[in-house]
NUVOMAR-930821 format. One record per residue: x, y, z of N, C-alpha, C in turn; residue in three letters. Coordinates in steps of 0.02 Angstrom, whole numbers, plus 50000, padded with zeros to 5 digits. Example, Ala and Ser with C-alpha at 12.3 -4.5 7.8 and 13.67 -1.06 7.14 Angstrom:
<lumbas>
506604971650390506154977550390506604983550390ala 506424988850354506844994750357506455000250394ser 
</lumbas>
This chain:
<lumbas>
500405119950741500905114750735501245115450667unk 501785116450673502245116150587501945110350552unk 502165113650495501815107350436501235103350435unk 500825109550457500135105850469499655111950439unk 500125113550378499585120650363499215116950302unk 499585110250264499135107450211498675104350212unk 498495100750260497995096650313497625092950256unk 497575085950248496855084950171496615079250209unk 496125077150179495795070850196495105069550136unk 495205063550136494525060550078494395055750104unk 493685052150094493455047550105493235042850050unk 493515037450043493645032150011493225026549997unk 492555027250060492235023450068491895026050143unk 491225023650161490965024950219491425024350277unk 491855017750265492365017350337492905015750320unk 493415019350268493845019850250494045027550238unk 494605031950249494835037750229495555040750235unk 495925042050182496445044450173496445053250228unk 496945053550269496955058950285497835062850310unk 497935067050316498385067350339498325073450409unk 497625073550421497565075650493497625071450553unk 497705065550522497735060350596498325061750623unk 498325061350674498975061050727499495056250715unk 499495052150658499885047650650500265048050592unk 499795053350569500295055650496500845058450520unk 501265060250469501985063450507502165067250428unk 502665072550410502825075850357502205075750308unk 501625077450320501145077550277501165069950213unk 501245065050261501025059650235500345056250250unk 500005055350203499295052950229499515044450262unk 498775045550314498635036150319498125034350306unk 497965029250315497495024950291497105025050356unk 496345026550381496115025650425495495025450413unk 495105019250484494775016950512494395021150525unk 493735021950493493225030150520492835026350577unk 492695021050593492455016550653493045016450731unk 493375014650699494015014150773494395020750766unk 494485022550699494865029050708495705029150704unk 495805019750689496265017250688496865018250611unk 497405020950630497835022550557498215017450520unk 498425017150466498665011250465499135015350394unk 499855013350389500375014350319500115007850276unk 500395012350209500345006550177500494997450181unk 500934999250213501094991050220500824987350276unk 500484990850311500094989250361499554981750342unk 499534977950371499064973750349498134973850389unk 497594975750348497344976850355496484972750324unk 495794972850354495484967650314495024973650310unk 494934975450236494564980550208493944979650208unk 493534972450218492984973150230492854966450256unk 492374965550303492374957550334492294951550309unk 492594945950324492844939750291493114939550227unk 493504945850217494094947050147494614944050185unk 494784942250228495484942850241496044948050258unk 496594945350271497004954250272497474954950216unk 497674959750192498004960450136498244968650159unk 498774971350138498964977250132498764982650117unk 498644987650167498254994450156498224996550103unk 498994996950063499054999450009498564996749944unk 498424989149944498054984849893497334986849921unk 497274988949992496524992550013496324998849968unk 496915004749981496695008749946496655010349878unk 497275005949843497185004749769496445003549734unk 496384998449773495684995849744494815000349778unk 495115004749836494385009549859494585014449812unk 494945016649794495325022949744494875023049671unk 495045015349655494605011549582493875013849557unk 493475013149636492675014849659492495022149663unk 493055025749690492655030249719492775037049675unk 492325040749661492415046849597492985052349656unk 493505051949631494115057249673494155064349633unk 494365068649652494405075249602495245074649610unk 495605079449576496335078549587496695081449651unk 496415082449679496655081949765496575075249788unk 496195073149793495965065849813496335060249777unk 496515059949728497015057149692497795059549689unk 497995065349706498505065549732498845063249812unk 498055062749854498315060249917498495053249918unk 497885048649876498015040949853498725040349828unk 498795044049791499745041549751500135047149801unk 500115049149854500725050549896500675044649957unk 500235039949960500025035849996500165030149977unk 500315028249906500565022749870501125023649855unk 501715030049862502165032149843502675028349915unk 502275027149977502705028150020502665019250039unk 502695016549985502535010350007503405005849993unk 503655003850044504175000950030504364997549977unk 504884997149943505044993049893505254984949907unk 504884979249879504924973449904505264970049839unk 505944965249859506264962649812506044955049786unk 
</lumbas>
């Protein structure tokens, strides 16, 4: 498949992981996904990062699993192309 020769993925947390092999990525943009449902989600996606948090925005999900988890600079470049694609709100 074109543009699928960079393929990355990290895990963020037991059931949290940045990847851009999911089928839902598109131009080698990572998503945010569900290692339980398998479910993707964009940044602006609203999402509840862990039970009875509430929902709040993928992006404020992965900001703050990003915070926790020891990344090497691959893994931190997928987090900020993942926070990069987050709409601008006025």
């Amino acid at each position: 498949m074109p543009g699928r020769d960079c393929e990355m993925e990290v895990h963020l947390s037991p059931t949290w992981k940045l990847s851009t092999e999911h089928p839902a990525s598109s131009e080698e943009r990572p998503v945010l996904v569900d290692c339980v449902t398998s479910e993707a989600f964009g940044p602006d996606d609203l999402i509840e990062l862990y039970p009875g948090r509430g929902l709040a925005p993928a992006a404020d999900g992965v900001h703050t699993l990003a915070k926790l988890a020891r990344l090497d600079a691959e893994g931190q470049s997928l987090v900020s192309r993942f926070l990069a694609h987050r709409p601008r709100r006025e």
